[in-house]
One Martini backbone bead per residue (centre of mass of N, CA, C, O) as a GRO file, in nm:
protein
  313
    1UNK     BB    1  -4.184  -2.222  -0.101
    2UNK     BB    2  -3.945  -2.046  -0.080
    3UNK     BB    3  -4.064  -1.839   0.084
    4UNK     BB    4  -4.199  -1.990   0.322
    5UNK     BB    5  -3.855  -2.047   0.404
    6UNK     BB    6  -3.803  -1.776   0.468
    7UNK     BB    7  -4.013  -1.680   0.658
    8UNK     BB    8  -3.957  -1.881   0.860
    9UNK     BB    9  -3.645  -1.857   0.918
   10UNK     BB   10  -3.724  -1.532   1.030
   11UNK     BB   11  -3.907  -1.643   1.268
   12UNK     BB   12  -3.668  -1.859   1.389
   13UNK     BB   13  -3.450  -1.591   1.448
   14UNK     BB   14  -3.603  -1.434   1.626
   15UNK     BB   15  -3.659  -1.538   1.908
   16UNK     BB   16  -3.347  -1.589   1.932
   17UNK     BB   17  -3.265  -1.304   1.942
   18UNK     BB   18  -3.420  -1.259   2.197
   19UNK     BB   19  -3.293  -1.433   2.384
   20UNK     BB   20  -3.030  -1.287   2.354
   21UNK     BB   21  -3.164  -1.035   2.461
   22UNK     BB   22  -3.225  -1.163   2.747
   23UNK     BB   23  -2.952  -1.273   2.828
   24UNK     BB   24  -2.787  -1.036   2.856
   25UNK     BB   25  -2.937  -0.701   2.836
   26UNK     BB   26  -2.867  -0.640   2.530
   27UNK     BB   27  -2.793  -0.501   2.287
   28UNK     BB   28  -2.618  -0.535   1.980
   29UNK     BB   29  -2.465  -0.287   1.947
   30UNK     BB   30  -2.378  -0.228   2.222
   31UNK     BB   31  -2.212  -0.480   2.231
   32UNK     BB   32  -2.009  -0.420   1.987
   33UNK     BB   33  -1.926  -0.114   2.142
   34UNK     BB   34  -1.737  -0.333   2.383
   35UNK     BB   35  -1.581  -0.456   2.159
   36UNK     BB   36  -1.447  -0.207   2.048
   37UNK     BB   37  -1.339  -0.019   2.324
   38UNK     BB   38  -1.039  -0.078   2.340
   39UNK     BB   39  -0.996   0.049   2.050
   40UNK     BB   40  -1.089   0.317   2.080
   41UNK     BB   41  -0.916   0.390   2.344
   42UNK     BB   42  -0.627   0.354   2.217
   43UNK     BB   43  -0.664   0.573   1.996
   44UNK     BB   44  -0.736   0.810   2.203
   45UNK     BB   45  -0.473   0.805   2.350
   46UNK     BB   46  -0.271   0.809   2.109
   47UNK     BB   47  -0.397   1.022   1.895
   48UNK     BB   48  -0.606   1.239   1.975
   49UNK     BB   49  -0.485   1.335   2.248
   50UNK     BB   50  -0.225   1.450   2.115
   51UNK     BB   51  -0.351   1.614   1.921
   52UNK     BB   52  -0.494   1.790   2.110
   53UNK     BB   53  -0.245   1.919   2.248
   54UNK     BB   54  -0.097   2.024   2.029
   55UNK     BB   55  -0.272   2.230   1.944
   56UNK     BB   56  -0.284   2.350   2.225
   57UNK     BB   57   0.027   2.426   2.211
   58UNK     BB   58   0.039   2.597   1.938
   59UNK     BB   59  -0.136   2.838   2.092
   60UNK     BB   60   0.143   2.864   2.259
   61UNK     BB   61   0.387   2.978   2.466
   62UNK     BB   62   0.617   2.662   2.503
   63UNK     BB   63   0.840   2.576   2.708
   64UNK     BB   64   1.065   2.363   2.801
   65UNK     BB   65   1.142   2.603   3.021
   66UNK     BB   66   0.870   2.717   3.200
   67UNK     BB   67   0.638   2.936   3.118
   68UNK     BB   68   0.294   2.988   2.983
   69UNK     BB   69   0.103   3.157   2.690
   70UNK     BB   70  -0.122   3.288   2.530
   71UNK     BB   71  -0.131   3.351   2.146
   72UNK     BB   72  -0.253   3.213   1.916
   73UNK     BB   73  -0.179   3.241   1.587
   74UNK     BB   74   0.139   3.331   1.620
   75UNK     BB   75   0.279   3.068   1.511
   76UNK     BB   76   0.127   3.084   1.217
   77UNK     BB   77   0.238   3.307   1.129
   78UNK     BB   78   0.538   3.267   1.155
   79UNK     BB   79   0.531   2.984   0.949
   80UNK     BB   80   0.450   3.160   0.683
   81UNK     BB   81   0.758   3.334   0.758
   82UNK     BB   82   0.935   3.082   0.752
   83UNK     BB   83   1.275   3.040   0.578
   84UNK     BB   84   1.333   2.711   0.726
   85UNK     BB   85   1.116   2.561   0.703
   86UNK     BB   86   1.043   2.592   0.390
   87UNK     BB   87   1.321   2.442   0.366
   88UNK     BB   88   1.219   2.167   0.501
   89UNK     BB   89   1.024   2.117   0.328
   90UNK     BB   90   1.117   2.098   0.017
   91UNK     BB   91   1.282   1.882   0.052
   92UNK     BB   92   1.107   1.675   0.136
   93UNK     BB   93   0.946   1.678  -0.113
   94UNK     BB   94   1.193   1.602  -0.319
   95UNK     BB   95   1.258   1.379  -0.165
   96UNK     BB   96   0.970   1.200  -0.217
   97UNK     BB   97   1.031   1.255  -0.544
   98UNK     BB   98   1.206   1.050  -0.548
   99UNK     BB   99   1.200   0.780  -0.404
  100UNK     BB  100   0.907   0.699  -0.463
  101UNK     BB  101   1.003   0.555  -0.747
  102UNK     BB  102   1.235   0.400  -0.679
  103UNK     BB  103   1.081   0.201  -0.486
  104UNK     BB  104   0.871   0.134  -0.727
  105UNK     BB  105   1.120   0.044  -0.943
  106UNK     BB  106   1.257  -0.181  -0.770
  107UNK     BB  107   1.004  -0.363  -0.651
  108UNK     BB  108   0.912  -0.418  -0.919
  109UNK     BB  109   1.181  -0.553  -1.070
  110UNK     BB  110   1.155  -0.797  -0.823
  111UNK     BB  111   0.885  -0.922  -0.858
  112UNK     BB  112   0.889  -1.015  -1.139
  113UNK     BB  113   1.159  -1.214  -1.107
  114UNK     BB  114   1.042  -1.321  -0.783
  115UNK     BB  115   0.771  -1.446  -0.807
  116UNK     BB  116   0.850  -1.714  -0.914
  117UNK     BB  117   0.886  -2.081  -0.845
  118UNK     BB  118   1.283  -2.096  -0.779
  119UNK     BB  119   1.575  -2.191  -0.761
  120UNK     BB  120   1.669  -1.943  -0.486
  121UNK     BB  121   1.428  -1.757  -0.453
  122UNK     BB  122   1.422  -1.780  -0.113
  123UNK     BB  123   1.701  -1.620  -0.062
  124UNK     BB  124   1.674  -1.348  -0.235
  125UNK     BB  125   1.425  -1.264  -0.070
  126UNK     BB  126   1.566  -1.345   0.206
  127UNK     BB  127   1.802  -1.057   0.134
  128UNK     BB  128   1.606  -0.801   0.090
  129UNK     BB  129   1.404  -0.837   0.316
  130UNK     BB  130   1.617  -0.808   0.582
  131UNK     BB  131   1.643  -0.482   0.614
  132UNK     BB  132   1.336  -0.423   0.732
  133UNK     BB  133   1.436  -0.544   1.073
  134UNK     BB  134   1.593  -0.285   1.050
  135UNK     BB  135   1.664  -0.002   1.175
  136UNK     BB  136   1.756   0.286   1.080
  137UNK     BB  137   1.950   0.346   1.293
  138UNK     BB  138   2.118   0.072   1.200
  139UNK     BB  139   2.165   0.142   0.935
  140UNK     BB  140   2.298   0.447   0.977
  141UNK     BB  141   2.560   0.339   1.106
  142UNK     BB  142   2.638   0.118   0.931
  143UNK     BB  143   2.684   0.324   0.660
  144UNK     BB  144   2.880   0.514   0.819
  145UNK     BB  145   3.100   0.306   0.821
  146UNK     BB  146   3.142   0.216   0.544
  147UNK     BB  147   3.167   0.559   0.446
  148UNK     BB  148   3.454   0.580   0.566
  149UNK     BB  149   3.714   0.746   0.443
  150UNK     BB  150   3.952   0.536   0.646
  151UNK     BB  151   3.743   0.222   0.675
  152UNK     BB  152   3.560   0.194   0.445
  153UNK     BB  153   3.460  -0.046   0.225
  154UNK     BB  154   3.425   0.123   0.005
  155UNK     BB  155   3.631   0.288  -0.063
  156UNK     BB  156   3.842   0.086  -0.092
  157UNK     BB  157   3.648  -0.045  -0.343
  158UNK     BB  158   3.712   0.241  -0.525
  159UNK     BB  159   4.032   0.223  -0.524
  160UNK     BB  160   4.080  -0.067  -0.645
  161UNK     BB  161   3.923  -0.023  -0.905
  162UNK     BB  162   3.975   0.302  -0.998
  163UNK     BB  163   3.759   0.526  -0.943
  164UNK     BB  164   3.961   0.629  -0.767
  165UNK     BB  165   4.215   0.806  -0.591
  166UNK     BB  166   4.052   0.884  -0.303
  167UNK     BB  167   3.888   0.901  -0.108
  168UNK     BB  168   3.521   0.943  -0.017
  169UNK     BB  169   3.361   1.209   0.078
  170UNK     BB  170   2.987   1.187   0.131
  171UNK     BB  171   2.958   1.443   0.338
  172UNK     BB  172   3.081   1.694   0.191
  173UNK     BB  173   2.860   1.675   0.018
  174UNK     BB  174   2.541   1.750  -0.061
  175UNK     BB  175   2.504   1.518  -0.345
  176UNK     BB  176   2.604   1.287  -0.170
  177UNK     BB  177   2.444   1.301   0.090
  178UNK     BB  178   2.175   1.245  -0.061
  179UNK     BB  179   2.277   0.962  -0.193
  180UNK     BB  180   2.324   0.805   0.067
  181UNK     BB  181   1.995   0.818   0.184
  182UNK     BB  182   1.893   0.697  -0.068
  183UNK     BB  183   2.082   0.432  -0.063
  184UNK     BB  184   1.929   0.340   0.199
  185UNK     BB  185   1.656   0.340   0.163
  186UNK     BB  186   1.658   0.138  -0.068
  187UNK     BB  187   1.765  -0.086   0.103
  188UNK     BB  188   1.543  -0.080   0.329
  189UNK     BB  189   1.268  -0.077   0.139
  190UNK     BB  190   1.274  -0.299  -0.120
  191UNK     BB  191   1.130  -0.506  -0.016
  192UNK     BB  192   0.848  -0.419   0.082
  193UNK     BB  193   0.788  -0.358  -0.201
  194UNK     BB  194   0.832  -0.646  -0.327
  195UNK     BB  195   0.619  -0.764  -0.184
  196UNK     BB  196   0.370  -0.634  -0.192
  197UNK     BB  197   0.381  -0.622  -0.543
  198UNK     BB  198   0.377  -0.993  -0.518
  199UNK     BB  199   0.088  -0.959  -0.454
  200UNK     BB  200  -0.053  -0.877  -0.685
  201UNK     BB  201   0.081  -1.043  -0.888
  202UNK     BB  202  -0.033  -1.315  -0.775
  203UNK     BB  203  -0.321  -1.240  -0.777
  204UNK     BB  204  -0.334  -1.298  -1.070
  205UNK     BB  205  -0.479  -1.506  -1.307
  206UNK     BB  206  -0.336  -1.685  -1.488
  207UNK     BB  207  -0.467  -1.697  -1.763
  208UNK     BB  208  -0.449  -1.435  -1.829
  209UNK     BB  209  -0.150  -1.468  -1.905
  210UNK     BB  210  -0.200  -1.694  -2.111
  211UNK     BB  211  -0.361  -1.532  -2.319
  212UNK     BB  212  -0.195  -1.258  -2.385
  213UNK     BB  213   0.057  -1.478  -2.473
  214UNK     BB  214  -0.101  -1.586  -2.723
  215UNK     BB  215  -0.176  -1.340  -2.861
  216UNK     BB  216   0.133  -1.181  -2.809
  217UNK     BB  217   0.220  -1.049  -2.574
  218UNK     BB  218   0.432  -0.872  -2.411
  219UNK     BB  219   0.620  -0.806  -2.139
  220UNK     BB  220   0.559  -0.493  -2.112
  221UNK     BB  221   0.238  -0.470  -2.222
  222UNK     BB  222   0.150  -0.697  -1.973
  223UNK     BB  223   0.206  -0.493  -1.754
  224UNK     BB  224   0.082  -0.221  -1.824
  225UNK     BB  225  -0.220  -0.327  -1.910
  226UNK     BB  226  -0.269  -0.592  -1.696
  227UNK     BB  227  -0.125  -0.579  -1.406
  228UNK     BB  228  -0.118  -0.276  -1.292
  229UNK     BB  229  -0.454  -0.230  -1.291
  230UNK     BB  230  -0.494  -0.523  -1.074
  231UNK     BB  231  -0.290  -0.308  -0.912
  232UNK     BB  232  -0.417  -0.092  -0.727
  233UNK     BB  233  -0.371  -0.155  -0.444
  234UNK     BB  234  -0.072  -0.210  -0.433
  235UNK     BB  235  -0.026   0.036  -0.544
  236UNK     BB  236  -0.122   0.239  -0.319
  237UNK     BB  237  -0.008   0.147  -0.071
  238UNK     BB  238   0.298   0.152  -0.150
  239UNK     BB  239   0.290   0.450  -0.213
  240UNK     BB  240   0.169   0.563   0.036
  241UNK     BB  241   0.406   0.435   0.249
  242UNK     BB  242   0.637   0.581   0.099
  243UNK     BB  243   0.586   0.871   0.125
  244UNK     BB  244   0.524   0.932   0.404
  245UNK     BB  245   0.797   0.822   0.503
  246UNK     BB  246   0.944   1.017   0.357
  247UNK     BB  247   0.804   1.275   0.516
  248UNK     BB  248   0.951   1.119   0.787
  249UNK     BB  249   1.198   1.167   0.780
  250UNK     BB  250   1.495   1.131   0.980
  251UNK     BB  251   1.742   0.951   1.097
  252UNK     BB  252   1.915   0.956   0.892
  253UNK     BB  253   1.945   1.281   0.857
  254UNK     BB  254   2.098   1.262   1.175
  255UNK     BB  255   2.309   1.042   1.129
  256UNK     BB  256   2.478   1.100   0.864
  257UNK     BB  257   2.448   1.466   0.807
  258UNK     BB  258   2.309   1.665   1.036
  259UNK     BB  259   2.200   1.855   0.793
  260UNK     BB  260   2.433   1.811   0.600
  261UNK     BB  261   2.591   2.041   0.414
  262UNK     BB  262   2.497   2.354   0.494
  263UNK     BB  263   2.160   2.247   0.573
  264UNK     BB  264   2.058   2.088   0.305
  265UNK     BB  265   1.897   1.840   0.494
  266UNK     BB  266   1.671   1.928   0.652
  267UNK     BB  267   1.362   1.810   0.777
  268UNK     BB  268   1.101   1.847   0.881
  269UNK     BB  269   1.124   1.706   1.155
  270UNK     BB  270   1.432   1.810   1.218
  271UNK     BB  271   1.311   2.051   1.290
  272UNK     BB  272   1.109   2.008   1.521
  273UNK     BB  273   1.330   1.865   1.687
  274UNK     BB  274   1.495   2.167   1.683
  275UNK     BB  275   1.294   2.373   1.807
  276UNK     BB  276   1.214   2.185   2.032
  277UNK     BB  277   1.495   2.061   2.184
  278UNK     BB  278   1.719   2.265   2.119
  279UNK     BB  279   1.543   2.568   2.167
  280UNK     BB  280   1.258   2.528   2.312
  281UNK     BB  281   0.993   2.521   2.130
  282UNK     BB  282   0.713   2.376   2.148
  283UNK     BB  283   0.503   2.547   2.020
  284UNK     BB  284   0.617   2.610   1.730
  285UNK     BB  285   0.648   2.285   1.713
  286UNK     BB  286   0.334   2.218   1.709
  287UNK     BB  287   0.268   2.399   1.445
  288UNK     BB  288   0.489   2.236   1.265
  289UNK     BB  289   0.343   1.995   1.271
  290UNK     BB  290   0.050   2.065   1.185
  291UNK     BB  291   0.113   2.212   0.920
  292UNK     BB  292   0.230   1.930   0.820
  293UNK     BB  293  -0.019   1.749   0.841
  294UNK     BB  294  -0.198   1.906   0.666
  295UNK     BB  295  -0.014   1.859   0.402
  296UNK     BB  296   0.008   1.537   0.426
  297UNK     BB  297  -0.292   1.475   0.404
  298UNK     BB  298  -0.341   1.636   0.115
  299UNK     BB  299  -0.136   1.441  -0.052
  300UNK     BB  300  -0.224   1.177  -0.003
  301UNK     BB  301  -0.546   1.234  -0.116
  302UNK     BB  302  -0.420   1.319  -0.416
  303UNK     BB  303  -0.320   1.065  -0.457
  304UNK     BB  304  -0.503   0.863  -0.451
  305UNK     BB  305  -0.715   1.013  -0.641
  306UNK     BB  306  -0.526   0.982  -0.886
  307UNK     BB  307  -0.511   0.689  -0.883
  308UNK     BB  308  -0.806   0.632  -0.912
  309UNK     BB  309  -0.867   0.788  -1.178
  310UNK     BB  310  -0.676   0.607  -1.339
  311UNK     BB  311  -0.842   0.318  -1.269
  312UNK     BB  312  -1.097   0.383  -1.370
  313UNK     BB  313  -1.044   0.461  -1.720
   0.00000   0.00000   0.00000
């Protein structure tokens, strides 16, 4: 009986997809290929075709006013014996070794926290994530303004607590500098963080964790054993987007440090940045975006492979 109203559903099936593939004109795929072309097309504009110049410029010593002329791959043999390159790719790295994890346990312990709907959970969730909707630009010009050593109310009330004898300047020594952006950066996306993994947290049903909580499990034990593990998508997302944002950071580190002092801060792209604009080397900072981008895909997907590893075991 059961075969029988198959056979039949399939072959009333039938017929309908034929007239309707005889009432438009076009076949299934075709139609399907139509209907992503505008997306296919935004993407070609948008991404490949520049990638695609990128690399052609890359190849040519291609100043920013001048005649260009093809030079082969000496642009990146130049990239692999600069140790000024070197030395933003190195720090960039650092940068993102330090931000990537305290912004996943800062947004790990607000999600913990305001995961559960209690009064006034809703006030300090959109106080947390407020940050989030301010451009970098907007957020490094504020706080470049709070810790001015003149004006800045950082400083005064670390004069008033007696923490300090006299203002500090934030931007002179490389170890502040460095401490301001990082304090900038998990300000402007700590609520990100804790959106994203509050949404993890949430995906998990209460059940398991009232049965863990029967068992006895501690509520550290429960969040590393149980949740965490449930929560592999959320956060390699988190950790995915936090890490790339950290290796393409610019905005802070222009607008704070402007690469100081002593160049200590300068990362990939503020080089890029000064190479085309700046020096006017279009070719060359062509070459190390390249070099850059493929450095990226390569840390990226060795991050997601260890990750998914880890809660594969």
């Amino acid at each position: 009986m059961s075969t029988g109203l198959a056979t039949g559903g399939a072959s009333a099936r039938t017929p309908l997809r034929r007239a309707r593939r005889r009432t438009t004109g076009m076949p299934d795929g075709l139609r399907g290929l139509l209907l992503v072309s505008p997306a296919l097309l935004f993407i070609l504009a948008v991404f490949v075709l520049p990638l695609v110049f990128a690399v052609w410029i890359s190849l040519s010593d291609w100043p920013l006013l001048g005649a260009h002329h093809f030079t082969g791959l000496a642009n990146y043999h130049r990239l692999l014996h600069d140790p000024l390159v070197g030395h933003a790719f190195l720090f960039t790295a650092e940068f993102a070794v330090v931000i990537t994890p305290v912004l996943f346990l800062v947004g790990l312990g607000l999600a913990t926290l305001l995961q559960h709907p209690r009064r006034g959970v809703g006030l300090f969730r959109t106080a947390i994530f407020a940050p989030v909707a301010i451009g970098f630009a907007s957020a490094s010009y504020l706080w470049l303004a709070l810790t001015d050593p003149s004006t800045g109310l950082f400083d005064r009330l670390l004069v008033d607590v007696h923490l300090t004898t006299q203002a500090v300047n934030w931007l002179d020594r490389p170890l502040l500098a460095k401490l301001l952006v990082v304090i900038v950066t998990v300000w402007k996306l700590a609520g990100f963080s804790m959106i994203t993994l509050m949404n993890g947290l949430q995906s998990i049903p209460t059940e398991i964790e009232e049965a863990a909580r029967v068992d006895g499990t501690g509520r550290l034990r429960l969040l590393w054993s149980i949740k965490l593990p449930m929560m592999r998508d959320s956060i390699g997302f988190t950790l995915t987007f936090v890490s790339i944002g950290a290796f393409l950071t610019f905005d802070q580190f222009y607008i704070l440090t402007e690469g100081g002092p002593t160049n200590s801060t300068i990362t990939a792209v503020y080089r890029i940045y000064n190479t085309a604009f700046i020096q006017g080397q279009l070719g060359y900072a062509s070459a190390v975006s390249v070099g850059f981008l493929v450095l990226l895909l390569l840390i990226t997907g060795a991050q997601l492979f260890l990750l998914r590893r880890r809660y594969d075991q």
